[in-house]
C-alpha positions in Angstrom: -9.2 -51.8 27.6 -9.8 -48.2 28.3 -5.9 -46.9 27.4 -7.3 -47.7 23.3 -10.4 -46.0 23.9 -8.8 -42.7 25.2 -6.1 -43.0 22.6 -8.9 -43.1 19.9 -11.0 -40.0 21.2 -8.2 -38.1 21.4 -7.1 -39.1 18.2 -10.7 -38.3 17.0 -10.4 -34.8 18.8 -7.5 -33.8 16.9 -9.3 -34.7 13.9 -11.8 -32.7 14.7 -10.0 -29.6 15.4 -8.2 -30.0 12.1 -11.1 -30.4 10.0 -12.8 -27.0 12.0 -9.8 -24.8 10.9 -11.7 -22.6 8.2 -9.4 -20.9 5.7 -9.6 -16.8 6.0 -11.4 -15.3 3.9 -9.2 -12.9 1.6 -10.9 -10.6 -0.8 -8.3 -9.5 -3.7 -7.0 -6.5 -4.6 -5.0 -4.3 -6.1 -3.9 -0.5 -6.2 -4.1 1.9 -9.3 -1.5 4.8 -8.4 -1.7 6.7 -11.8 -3.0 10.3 -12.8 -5.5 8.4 -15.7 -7.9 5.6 -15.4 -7.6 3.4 -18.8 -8.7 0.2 -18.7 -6.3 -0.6 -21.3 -5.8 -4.6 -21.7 -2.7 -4.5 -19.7 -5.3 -3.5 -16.7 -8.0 -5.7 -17.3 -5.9 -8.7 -18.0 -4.3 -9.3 -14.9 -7.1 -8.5 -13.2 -9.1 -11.0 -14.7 -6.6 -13.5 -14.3 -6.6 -13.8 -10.5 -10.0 -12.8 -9.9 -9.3 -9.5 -8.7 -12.4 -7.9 -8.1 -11.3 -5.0 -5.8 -9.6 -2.2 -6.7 -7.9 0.8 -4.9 -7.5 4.1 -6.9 -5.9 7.6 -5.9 -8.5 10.1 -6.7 -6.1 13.0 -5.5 -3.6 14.0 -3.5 -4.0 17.1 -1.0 -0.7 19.0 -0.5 0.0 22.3 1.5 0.3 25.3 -0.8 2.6 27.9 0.9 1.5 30.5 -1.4 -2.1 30.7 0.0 -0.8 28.9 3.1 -3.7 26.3 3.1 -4.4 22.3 2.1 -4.9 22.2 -1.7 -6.0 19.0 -4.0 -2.7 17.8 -6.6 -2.9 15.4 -9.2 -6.4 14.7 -9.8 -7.1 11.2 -11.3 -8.9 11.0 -14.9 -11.4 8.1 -15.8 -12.5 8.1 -18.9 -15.6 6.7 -19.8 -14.3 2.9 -20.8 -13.2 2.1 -17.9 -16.3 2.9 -16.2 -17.5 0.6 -18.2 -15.1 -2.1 -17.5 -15.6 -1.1 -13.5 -19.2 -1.7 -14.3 -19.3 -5.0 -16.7 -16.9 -7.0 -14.6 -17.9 -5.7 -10.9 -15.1 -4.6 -9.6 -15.6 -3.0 -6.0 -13.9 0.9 -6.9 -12.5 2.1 -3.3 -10.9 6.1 -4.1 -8.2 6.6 -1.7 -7.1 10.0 -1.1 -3.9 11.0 -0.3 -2.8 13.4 2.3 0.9 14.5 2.9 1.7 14.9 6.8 3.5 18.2 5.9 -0.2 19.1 5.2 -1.8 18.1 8.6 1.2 19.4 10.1 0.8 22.6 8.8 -3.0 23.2 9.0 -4.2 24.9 11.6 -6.3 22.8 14.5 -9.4 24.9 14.1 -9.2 24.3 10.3 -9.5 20.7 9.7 -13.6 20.7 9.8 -13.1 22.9 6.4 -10.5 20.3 4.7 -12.9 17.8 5.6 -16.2 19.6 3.9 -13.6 20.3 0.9 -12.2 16.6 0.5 -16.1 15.4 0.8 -17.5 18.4 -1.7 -14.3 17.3 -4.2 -14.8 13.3 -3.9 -18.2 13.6 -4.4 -18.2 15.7 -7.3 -15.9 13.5 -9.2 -17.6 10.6 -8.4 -21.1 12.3 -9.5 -19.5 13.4 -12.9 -17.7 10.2 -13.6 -21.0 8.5 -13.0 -19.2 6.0 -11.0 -21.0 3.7 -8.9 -21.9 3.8 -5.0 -18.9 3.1 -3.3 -18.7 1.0 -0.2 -15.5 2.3 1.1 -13.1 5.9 1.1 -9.4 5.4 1.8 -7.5 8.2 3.7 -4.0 7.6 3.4 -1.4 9.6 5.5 1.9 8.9 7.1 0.8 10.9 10.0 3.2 11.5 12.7 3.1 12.6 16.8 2.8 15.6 15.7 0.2 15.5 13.4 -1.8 12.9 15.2 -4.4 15.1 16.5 -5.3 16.7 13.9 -5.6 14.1 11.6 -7.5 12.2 13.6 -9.7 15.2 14.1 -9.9 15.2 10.7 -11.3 11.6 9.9 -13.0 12.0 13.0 -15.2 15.1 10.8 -15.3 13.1 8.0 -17.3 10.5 9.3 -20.0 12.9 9.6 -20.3 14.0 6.6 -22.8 12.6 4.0 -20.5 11.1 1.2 -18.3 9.1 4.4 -21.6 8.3 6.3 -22.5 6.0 3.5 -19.3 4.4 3.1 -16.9 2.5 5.1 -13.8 4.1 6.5 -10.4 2.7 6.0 -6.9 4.2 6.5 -3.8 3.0 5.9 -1.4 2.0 9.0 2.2 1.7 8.5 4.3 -0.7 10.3 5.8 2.0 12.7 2.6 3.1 13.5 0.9 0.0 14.0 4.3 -1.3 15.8 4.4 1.8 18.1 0.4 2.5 18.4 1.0 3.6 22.0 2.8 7.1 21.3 0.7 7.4 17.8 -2.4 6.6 18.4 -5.1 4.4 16.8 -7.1 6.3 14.0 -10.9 6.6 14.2 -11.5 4.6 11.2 -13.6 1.3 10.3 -10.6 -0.3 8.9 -6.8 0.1 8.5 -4.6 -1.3 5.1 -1.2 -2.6 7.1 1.4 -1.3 4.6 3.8 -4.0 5.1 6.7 -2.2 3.1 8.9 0.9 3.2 10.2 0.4 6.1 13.5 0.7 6.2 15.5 4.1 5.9 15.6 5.3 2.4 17.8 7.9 2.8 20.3 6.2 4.7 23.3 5.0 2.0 24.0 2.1 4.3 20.2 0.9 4.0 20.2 -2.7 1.9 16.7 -2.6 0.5 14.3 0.0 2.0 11.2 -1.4 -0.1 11.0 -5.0 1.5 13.0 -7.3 3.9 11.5 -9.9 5.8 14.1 -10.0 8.8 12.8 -6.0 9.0 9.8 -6.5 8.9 9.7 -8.8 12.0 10.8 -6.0 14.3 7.4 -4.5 13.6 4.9 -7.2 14.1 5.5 -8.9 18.0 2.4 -7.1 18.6 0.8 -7.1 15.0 -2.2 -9.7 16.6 -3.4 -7.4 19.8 -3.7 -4.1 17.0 -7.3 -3.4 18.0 -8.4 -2.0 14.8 -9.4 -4.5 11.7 -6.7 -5.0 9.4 -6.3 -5.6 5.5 -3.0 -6.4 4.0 -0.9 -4.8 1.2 2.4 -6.0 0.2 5.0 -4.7 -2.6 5.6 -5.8 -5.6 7.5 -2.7 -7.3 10.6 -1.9 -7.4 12.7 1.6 -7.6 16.5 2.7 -7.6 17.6 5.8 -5.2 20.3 7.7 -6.4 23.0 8.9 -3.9 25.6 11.7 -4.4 28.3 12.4 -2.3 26.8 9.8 0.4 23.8 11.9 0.4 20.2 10.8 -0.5 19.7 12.5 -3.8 16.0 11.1 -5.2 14.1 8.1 -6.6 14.5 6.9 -10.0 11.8 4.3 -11.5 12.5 3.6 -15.1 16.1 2.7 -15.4 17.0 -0.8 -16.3 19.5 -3.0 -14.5 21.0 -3.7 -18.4 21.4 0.5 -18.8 24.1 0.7 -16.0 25.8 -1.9 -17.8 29.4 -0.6 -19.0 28.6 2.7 -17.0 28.4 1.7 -13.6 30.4 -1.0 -12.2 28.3 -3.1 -9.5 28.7 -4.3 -5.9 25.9 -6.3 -4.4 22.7 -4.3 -5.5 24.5 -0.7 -5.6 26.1 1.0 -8.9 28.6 3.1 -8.8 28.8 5.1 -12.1 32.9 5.3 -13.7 32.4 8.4 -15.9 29.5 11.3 -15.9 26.4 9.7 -18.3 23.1 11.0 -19.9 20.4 8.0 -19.3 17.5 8.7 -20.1 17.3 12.1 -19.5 18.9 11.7 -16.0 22.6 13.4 -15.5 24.7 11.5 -13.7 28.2 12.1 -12.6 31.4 10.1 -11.6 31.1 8.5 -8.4 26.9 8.7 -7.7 25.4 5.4 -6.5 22.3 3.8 -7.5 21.0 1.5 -5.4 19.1 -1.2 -6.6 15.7 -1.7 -4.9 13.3 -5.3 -5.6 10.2 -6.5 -4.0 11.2 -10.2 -4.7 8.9 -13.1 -4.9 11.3 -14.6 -2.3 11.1 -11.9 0.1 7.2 -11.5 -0.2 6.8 -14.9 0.8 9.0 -14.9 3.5 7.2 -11.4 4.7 3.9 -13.2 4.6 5.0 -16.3 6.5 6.1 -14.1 9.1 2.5 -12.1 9.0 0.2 -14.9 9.0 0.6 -16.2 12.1 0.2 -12.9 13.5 -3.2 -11.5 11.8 -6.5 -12.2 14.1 -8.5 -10.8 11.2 -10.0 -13.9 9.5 -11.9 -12.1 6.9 -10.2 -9.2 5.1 -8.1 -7.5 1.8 -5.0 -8.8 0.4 -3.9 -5.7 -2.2 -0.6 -5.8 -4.0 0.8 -2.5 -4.8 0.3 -1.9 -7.7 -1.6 -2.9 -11.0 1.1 -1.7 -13.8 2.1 -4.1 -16.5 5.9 -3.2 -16.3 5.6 -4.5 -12.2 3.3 -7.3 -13.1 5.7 -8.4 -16.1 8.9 -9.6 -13.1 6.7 -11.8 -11.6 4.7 -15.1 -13.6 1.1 -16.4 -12.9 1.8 -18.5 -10.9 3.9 -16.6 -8.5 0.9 -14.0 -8.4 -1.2 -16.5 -7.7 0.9 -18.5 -4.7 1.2 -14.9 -3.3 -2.7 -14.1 -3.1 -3.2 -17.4 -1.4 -0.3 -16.8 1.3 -2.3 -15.4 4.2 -5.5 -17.8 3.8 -4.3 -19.7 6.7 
């Protein structure tokens, strides 16, 4: 009589265990990587529609001027008054994220990063004071630092975490996959948070490269170790795409607003590169006999199959899911519903 009764509790037990599993919680988001801040209804619309209440926005970018031989701001972002509005009416959390090239923190002298810092606090602060924009919980840094740069940029957000505008406010940076994959030799920044880029991995100059943007079976090699990262970790996966132009078998630039149906009767096409028969004028781009464009997707396929691989893996049970990034032309390749199944990948 006792086999039944031990089958049933531990029966019961499993139950039990089940019915404890909580979903994570994942706050949406998404990124705004323009020079002007609309809130036109191809913004607001998507937005809405999932519930996205959380949105990333590049306030500026700081790039090493030669000429003066010192970190200077580029490409300052401009809100205009509506959708301040909108950021207000509808709640959505603003986080600026400020960019910072490595060449810059390369370049910048070690003894000199306490200024940038007083300089990207003065800069943010202003904009946000003259925008009238709301308290913000959270500043991004964003910087593909390398060995080389590692010090001082984590000198750098080191500072800034003293300052008034940062005390205020969480901390996040972004982490990408090399970094986080290889955290021994660079280091873990001093930050509250870090934003897991989980594309551009692959080597975008390198001809033989198949998709540089987004490949699952990549993206494994990065993430045996994903779960003992010791800094918190939000999420942000692709859903842009690009082409990159080679000529003479040698990485030649990006080009975004090309269509697939352009190349048609121009290029003749091999898997996901065109190879152009004759020298062509599209729009406003001169190409000649023989370049190669190589078609780059992030595919609804391949997102999934990236964040089946990453679930498992994140010990984080509350944090950010952002795609990258909130533009109708990206949004438009991809339906509700797809959106939607891709928001709720990681809640388990």
């Amino acid at each position: 009589m006792k086999k039944p009764l031990i089958s049933a509790l531990f029966f019961l037990g499993i139950l039990t265990l089940i019915a404890c599993k909580q979903d994570r919680k994942v706050t949406r988001a998404m990124y705004y990587w323009k020079t002007v801040l609309a809130a036109n209804p191809s913004d607001k619309a998507p937005m809405a529609e999932h519930s996205v209440r959380k949105l990333y926005v590049k306030f500026f970018d700081v790039t090493w001027n030669a000429n003066l031989n010192r970190p200077d701001p580029a490409a300052k972002i401009q809100i205009i008054p509506q959708a301040v509005d909108w950021l207000q009416n509808d709640s959505i959390e603003l986080v600026p994220a400020i960019f910072i090239t490595n060449e810059c923190m390369k370049m910048i002298a070690a003894n000199a990063t306490d200024e940038l810092g007083e300089r990207i606090n003065y800069l943010l602060g202003g904009m946000l004071t003259v925008q009238n924009l709301p308290k913000v919980k959270e500043i991004q840094i964003d910087c593909d630092w390398t060995e080389e740069s590692r010090d001082k940029y984590f000198a750098l957000l080191t500072y800034l975490k003293t300052l008034p505008l940062f005390m205020d406010s969480k901390l996040s940076v972004t982490v990408r996959m090399h970094q986080c994959k290889f955290s021994t030799k660079m280091g873990i920044p001093p930050a509250d948070r870090g934003l897991l880029m989980c594309y551009n991995m692959g080597n975008l100059k390198d001809s033989k490269t198949g998709n540089s943007i987004l490949e699952a079976n990549e993206l494994e090699k990065y993430i045996e170790n994903l779960n003992s990262y010791p800094l918190p970790l939000d999420i942000a996966l692709p859903l842009f795409e690009w082409k990159v132009l080679f000529r003479n078998n040698q990485f030649d630039g990006i080009i975004s607003n090309i269509s697939d149906s352009a190349l048609a009767g121009v290029a003749t096409a091999s898997g996901n590169n065109y190879t152009f028969n004759k020298d062509t004028l599209l729009v406003g781009y001169p190409f000649r006999k023989g370049d190669v464009l190589r078609v780059e997707k992030s595919s609804y396929n391949e997102i999934i199959k990236t964040a089946n691989l990453l679930s498992p893996k994140l010990r984080t049970e509350e944090f950010t899911l952002s795609l990258f990034h909130l533009d109708s032309t990206v949004l438009s390749k991809f339906s509700k519903n797809e959106l939607e199944t891709i928001y709720n990948s990681l809640n388990k």
